[in-house]
N, C-alpha and C positions, 0 to 999 in steps of 0.2 A: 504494500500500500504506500502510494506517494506521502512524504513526511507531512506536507499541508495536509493532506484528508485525516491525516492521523489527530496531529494539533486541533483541527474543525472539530473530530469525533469527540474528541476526549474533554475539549472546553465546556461544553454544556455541566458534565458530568463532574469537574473539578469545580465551575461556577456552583451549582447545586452544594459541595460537600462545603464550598467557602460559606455560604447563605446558613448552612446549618450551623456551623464552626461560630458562625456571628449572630446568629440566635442562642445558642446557647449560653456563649459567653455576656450576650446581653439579659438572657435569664438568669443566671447566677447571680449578677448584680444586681439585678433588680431583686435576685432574694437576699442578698448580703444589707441591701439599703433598707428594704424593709424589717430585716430583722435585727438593723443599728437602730432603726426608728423606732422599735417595740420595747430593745434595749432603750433607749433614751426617755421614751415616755415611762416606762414604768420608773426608772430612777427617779423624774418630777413627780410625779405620782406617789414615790416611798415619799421623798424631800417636805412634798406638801402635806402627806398627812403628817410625819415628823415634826413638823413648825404647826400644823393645825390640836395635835397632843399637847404640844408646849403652850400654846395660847390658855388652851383648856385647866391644864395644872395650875399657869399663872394665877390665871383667872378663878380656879377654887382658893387657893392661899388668899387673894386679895379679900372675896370676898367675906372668906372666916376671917380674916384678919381684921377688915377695916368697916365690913357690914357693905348689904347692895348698895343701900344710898348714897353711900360715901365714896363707893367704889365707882371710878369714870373707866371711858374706852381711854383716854388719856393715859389714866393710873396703868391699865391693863399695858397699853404699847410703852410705856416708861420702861415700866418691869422688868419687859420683855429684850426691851433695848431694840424697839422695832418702829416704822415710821405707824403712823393713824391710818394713813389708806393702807397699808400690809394689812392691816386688823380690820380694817372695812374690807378687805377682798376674800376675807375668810369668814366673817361673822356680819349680820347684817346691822346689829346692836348689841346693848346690853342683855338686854331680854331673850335674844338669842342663841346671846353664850349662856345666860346661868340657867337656862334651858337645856342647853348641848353639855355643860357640867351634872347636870341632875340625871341626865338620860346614859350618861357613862358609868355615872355612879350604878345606877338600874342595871345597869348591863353588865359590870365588872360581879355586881350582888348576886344575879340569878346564876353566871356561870357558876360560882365559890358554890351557891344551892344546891347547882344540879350537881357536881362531885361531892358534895356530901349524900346527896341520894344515891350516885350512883352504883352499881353492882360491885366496883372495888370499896367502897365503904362500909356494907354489906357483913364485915366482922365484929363492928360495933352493933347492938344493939340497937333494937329498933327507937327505940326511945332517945337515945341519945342523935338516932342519925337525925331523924326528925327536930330535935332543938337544934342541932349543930346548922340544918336547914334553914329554920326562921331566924336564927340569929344573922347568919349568912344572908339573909334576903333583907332583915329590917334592922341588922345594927350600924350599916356602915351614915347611912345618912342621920340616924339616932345621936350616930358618937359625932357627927359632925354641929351638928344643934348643942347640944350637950357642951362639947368643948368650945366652942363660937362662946365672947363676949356678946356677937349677937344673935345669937340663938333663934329667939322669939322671930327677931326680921325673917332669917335666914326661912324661917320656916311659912312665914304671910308669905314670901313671895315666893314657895313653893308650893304653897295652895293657888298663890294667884293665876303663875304659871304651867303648872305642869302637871294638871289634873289627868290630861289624855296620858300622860307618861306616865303615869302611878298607877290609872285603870289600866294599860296593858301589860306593864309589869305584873301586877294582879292575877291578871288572867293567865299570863305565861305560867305564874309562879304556880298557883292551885293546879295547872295542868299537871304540874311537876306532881303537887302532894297527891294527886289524882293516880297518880302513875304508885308512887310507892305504898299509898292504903294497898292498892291492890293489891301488891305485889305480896306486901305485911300478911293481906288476907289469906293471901294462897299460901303461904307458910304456917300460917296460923298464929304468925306470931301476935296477931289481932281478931276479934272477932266482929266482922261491922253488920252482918246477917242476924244475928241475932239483937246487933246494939237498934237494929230498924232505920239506920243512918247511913246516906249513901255514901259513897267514897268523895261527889263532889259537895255535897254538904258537910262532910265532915273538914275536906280542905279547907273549904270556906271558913267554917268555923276557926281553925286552926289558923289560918291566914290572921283575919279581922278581931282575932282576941288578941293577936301577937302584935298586932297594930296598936291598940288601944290599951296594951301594957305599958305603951310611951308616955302618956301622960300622966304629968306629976315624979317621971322617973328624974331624979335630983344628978344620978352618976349613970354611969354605961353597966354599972356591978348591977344594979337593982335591975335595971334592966333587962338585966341575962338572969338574973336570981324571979324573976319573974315571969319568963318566957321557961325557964326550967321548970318550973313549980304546975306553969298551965301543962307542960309537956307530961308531967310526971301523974298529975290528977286525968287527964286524957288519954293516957295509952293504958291505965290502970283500970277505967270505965270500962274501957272497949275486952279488956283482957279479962273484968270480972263477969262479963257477958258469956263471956265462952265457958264460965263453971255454970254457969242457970241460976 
């Protein structure tokens, strides 16, 4: 075959292998760039919510420290060593943050709950899992009032605020005692069939007495010395049901 028919034959076929050769390498890159950009967003991403934790912490000390009303976004971005719009680009207000503080609080409480419910806790006693539970759910915001010079404030404006945060922490929480009555039942270490009390009435109950053990409690001691004592008359009801 004459050398030009050859060069003619063979171009099409080396043009083609070039075309793929450069798709390819232009796919690789284009996955290299998207997945620096997946890398980069998630690092702003860790960064933001890192400085949006620290706002939050700030923002709890200030205001056990200095009380809501005293406490400004000024005070908050001082603290922080941060400008006012950083703190406006995170938080839309005051109201906002000791909203998003009260609701970390709620969240950090229910997880400490659910591990004391959960099946590796399961060696203690039903009794004790159950206080170690409400205490976990109602003492961290309790010890925060309690120790607050302004206590009283700290706590209007968690009525004012954050009633939908309290109702579904609530509801999370009983789901939880909901879970372990049963469990209690099926071992027997309780009887609630005979006590005529359901599992979620009975959470309920347990919830809302452990609630209203806070009032008038002077220290965090009486508080737990009183969430113990309901725990200890309540698993002893349920337990004398199962003798008749």
């Amino acid at each position: 075959m004459h050398i030009l028919s050859i060069i003619q034959f063979t171009k099409p076929a080396l043009d083609e292998r070039h075309s793929v050769c450069q798709n390819d390498a232009m796919t690789k890159a284009h996955t290299t760039r998207n997945s620096s950009n997946i890398q980069s967003l998630n690092k702003d991403s860790a960064a933001k919510d890192k400085k949006r934790d620290a706002i939050l912490v700030a923002s709890n000390h200030q205001f056990r420290t200095y009380g809501f009303r005293k406490t400004s976004m000024d005070d908050i971005a001082k603290h922080l060593g941060i400008s006012r719009a950083s703190l406006y680009s995170y938080f839309t207000d005051k109201d906002d943050i000791f909203r998003e503080v009260v609701m970390q609080i709620h969240e950090e409480a229910l997880a400490a709950a659910k591990v004391c419910l959960s099946t590796a806790a399961r060696a203690q006693d039903f009794s004790a899992r159950i206080k170690n539970a409400l205490l976990a759910r109602h003492g961290p915001f309790q010890e925060a009032v309690i120790e607050s010079a302004h206590g009283s404030e700290l706590f209007d404006e968690y009525s004012r605020l954050c009633g939908d945060i309290v109702a579904d922490s609530n509801r999370r929480f009983q789901t939880m005692l909901v879970g372990a009555l049963k469990a209690a039942a099926k071992t027997g270490e309780i009887n609630l069939k005979d006590s005529g009390v359901s599992p979620a009435a009975a959470a309920e109950i347990l919830n809302l007495s452990t609630a209203g053990l806070k009032h008038g409690a002077l220290d965090i001691a009486t508080f737990k010395k009183r969430a113990k004592d309901l725990v200890k008359v309540f698993v002893a009801g349920l337990s004398n049901s199962n003798k008749g």
